[in-house]
BALO-483236 format. One record per residue (C-alpha): x, y, z; residue in three letters. Coordinates in Angstrom, 2 decimals. Layout:
BEGIN
- xx/yy/zz/code
- X/Y/Z/ALA
...
// end
This chain:
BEGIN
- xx/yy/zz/code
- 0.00/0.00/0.00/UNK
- 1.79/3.26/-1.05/UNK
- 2.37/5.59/1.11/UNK
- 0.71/8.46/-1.15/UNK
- -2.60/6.76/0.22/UNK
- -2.12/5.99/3.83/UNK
- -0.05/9.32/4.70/UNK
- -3.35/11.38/4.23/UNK
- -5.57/8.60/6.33/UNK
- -2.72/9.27/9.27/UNK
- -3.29/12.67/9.21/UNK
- -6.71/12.37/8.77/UNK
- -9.10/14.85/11.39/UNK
- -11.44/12.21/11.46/UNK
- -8.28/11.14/14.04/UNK
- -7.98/11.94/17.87/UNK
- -4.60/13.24/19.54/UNK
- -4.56/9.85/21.53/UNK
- -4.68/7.78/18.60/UNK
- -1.43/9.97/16.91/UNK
- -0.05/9.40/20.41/UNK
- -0.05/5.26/19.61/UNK
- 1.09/5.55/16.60/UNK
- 4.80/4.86/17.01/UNK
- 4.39/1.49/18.69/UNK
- 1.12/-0.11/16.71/UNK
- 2.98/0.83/13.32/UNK
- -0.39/1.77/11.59/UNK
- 1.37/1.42/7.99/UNK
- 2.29/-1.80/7.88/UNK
- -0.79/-3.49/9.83/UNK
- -2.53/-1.67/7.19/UNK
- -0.68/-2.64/4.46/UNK
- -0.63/-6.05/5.59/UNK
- -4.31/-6.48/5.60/UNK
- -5.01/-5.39/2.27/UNK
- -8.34/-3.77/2.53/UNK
- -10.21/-2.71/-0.66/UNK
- -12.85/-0.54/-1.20/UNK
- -16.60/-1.85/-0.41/UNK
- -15.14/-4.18/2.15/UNK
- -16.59/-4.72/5.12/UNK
- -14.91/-5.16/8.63/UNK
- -15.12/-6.10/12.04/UNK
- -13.13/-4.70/14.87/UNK
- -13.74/-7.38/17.18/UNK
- -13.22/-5.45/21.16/UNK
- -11.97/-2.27/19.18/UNK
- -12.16/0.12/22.25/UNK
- -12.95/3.69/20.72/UNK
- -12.23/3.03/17.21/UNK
- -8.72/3.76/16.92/UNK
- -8.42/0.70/14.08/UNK
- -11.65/1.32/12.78/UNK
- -10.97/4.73/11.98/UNK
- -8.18/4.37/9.76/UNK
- -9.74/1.01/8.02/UNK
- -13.06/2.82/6.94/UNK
- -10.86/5.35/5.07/UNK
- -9.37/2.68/3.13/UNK
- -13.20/0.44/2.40/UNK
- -14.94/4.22/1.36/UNK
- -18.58/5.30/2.21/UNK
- -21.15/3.36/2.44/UNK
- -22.01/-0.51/4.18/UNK
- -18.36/-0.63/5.68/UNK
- -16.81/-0.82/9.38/UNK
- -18.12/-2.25/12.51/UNK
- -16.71/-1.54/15.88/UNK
- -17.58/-4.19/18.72/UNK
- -16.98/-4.12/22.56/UNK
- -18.32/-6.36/25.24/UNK
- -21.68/-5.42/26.27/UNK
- -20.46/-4.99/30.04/UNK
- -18.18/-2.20/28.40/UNK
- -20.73/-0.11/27.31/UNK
- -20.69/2.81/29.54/UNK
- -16.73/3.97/29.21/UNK
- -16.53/3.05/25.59/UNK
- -19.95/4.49/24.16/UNK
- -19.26/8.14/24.63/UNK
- -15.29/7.81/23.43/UNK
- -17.29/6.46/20.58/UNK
- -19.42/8.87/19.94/UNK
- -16.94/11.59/20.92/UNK
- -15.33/10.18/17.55/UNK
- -18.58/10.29/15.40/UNK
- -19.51/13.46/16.87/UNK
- -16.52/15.43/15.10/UNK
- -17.07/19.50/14.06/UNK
- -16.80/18.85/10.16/UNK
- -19.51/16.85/8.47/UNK
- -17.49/16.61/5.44/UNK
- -15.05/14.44/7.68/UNK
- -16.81/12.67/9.42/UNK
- -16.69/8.69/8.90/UNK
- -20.10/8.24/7.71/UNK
- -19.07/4.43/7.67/UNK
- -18.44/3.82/11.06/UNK
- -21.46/1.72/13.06/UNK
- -20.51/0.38/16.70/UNK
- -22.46/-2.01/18.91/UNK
- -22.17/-3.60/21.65/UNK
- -22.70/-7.75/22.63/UNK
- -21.88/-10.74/24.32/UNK
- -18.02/-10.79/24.32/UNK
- -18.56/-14.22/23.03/UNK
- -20.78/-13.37/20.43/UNK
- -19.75/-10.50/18.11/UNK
- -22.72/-10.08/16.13/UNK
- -23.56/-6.68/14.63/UNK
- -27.64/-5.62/14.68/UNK
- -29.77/-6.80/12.43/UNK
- -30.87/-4.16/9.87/UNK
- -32.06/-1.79/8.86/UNK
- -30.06/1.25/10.27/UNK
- -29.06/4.60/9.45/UNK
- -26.71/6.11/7.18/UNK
- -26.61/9.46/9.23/UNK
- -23.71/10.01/11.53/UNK
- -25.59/11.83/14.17/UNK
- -28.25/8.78/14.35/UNK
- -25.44/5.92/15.06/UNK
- -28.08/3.24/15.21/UNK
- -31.29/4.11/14.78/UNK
- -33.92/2.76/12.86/UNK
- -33.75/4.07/9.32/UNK
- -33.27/2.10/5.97/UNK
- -29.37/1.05/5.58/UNK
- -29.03/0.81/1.93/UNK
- -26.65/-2.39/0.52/UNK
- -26.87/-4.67/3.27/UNK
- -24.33/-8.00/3.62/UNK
- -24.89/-10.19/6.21/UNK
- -21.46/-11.28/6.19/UNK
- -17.61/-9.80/6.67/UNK
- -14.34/-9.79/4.82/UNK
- -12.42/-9.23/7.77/UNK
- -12.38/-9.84/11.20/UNK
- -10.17/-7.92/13.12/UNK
- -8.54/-7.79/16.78/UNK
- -5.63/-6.16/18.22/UNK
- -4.35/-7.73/21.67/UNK
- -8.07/-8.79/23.01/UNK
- -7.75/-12.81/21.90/UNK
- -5.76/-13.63/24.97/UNK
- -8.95/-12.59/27.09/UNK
- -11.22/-14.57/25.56/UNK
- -8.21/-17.85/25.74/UNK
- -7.90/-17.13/29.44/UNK
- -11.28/-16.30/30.07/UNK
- -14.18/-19.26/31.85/UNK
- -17.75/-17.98/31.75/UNK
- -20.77/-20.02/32.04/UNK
- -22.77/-19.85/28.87/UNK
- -25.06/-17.69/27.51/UNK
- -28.31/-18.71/26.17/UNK
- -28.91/-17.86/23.13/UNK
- -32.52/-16.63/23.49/UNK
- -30.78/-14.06/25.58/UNK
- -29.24/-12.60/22.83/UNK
- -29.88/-9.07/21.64/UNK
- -31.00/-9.86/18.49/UNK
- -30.98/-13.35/18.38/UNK
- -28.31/-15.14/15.80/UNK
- -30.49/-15.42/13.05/UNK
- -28.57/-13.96/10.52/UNK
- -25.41/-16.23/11.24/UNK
- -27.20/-19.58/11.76/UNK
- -27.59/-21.86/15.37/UNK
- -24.64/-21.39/17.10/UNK
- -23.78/-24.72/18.32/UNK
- -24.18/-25.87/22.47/UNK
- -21.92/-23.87/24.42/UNK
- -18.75/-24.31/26.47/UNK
- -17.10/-22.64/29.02/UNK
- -14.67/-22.36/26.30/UNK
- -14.84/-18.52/25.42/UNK
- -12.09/-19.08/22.76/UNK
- -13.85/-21.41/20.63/UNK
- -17.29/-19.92/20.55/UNK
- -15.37/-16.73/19.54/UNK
- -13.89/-18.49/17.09/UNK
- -16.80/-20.47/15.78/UNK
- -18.89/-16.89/15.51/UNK
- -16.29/-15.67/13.62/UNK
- -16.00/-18.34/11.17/UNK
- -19.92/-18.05/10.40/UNK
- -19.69/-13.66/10.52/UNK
- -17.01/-14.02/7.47/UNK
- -17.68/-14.94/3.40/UNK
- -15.54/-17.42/2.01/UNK
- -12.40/-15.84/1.17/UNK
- -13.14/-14.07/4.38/UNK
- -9.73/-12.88/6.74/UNK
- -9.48/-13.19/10.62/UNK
- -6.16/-11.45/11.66/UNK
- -5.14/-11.48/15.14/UNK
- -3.00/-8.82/16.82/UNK
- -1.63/-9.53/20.68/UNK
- 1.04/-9.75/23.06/UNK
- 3.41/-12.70/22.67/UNK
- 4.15/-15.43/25.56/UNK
- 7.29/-17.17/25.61/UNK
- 6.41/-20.46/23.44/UNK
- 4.92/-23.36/25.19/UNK
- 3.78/-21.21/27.72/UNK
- 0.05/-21.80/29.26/UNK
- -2.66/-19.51/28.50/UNK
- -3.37/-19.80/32.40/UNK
- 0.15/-18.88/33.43/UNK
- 0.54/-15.64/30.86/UNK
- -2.83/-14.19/30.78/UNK
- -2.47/-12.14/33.99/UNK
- 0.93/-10.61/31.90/UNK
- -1.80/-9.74/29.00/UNK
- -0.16/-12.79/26.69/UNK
- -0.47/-15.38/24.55/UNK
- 1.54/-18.21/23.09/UNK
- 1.20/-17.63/19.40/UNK
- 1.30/-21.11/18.53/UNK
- -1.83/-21.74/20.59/UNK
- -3.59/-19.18/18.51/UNK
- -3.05/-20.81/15.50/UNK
- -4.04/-24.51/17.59/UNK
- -7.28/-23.18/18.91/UNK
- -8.15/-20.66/15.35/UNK
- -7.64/-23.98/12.58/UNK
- -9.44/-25.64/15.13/UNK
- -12.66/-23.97/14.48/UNK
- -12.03/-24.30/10.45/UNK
- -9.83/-21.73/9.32/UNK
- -6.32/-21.62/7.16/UNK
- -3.61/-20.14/8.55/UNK
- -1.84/-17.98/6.08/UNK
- 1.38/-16.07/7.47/UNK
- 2.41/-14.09/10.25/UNK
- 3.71/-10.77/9.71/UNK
- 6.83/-9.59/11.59/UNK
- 6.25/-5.70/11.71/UNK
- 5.20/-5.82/15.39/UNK
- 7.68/-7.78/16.86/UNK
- 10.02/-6.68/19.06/UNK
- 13.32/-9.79/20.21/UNK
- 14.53/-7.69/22.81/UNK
- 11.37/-7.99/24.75/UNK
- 11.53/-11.22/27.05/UNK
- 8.18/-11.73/27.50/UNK
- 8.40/-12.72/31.00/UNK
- 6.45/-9.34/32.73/UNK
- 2.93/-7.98/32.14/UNK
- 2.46/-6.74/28.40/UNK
- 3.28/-2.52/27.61/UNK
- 2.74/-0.37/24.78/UNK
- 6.73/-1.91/23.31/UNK
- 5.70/-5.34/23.77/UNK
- 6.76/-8.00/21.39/UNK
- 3.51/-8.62/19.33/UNK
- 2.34/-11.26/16.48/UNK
- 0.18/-10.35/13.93/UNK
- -1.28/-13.60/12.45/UNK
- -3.69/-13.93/9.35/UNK
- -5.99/-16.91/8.61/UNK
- -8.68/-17.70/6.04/UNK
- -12.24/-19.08/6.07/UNK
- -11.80/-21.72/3.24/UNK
- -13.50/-20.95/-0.55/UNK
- -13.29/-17.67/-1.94/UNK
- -10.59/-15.98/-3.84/UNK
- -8.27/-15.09/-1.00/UNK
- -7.78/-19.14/-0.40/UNK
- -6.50/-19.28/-3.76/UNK
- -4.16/-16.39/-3.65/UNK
- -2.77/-18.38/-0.23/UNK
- -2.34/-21.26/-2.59/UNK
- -0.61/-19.69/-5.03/UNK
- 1.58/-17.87/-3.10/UNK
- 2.56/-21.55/-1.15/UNK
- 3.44/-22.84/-4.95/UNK
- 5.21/-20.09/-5.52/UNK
- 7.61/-20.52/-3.15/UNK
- 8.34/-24.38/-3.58/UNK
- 9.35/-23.61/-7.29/UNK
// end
């Protein structure tokens, strides 16, 4: 992705001071560049706090049916005005009339069902949302999978659920496996062809989940284990995040050493780029 394209997204108004203020250790340009959004995509930020992702993604998808920002239900009332704080800038012409947040089950990442509105001021009201998908092309979370590894709740009913999962299919029974319902959710939210890329704090290898999660880590290795579980194709891992002189033996900071790991929900034309890039390399 040149840089002709992302250098006016950085300095973008639609942008808060705090997110300029991370930009030095999440290295926006090449996590963007790696996940090679197009325009008319749409995308997930699974847990995305206030948007700081979300913000710079739905300049690269353009207007319209395009970026979703999620956080746990029992988030709601610290992350919902930050949100709208971001919606709610001066200039109309700025504003990032693509952005839609909502809030559910951390387990259960599933946007409203439609219809919505298209106005920026409305954030999720009622109205007609023209060009409605029920499905993703991306799925994306930045150092929020190790919660839902380390994490044992009790499960949720699904008639509890605010709307129920119509759109997505019957989830099947619950665990107390947060992980894997995640991960199952996800698998149904994306197209074939669909991305999940995972962004968090690395463990020293072999380490448990149950050991490192206090520390904010994660084995990357048991990513990969418990995501191909679930049905997806790991792709690569991309190295821009990492950092080797971090030991990974204290609680995670802002210069931890991070992977950034991409997999694929089988059929659709990213599997076969995946595929040809693997021949590729063993000519």
């Amino acid at each position: 992705m040149e840089s002709e394209i992302l250098g006016p997204i950085l300095a973008s108004p639609n942008r808060l001071p705090s997110d300029r203020a991370k930009d030095a250790t999440r290295n926006p340009v090449a996590v963007l560049t790696a996940l090679n959004l197009r325009q008319n995509q749409r995308f997930l930020d699974f847990t995305g706090g206030d948007g700081y992702w979300s913000v710079l993604t739905s300049a690269l998808v353009g207007k319209g049916v395009g970026v979703w920002i999620h956080n746990p239900e029992e988030n709601r009332n610290v992350i919902e005005p930050q949100i709208k704080q971001r919606l709610a800038l001066t200039d109309p012409q700025q504003n990032p009339s693509n952005l839609r947040f909502f809030f559910s089950p951390f387990r259960y990442p599933q946007p409203p069902t439609p219809p919505f509105c298209t106005k920026p001021e409305c954030y999720n009201c009622k109205a007609q949302w023209p060009g409605w998908d029920d499905q993703f092309d991306v799925v994306f979370t930045y150092a929020s999978y190790v919660t839902a590894a380390a994490t044992r709740l009790p499960p949720t009913p699904a008639v509890e659920l605010s709307p129920p999962l119509t759109n997505y299919g019957t989830p099947q029974p619950e665990s107390t496996d947060i992980a894997a319902d995640i991960n199952a959710h996800v698998y149904r939210l994306l197209r074939p062809g669909g991305r999940y890329i995972i962004i968090d704090n690395a463990a020293v290898p072999g380490t448990d989940v149950g050991i490192t999660a206090h520390w904010n880590r994660i084995d990357e290795l048991s990513v990969v284990q418990q995501v191909t579980k679930a049905g997806f194709e790991f792709v690569e891992e991309f190295a821009s995040l990492r950092n080797p002189s971090d030991p990974r033996t204290s609680p995670a900071g802002e210069y931890s050493d991070r992977f950034q790991l991409k997999f694929i929900k089988p059929g659709g034309s990213e599997q076969m780029e995946a595929a040809m890039r693997c021949l590729v390399g063993h000519w």
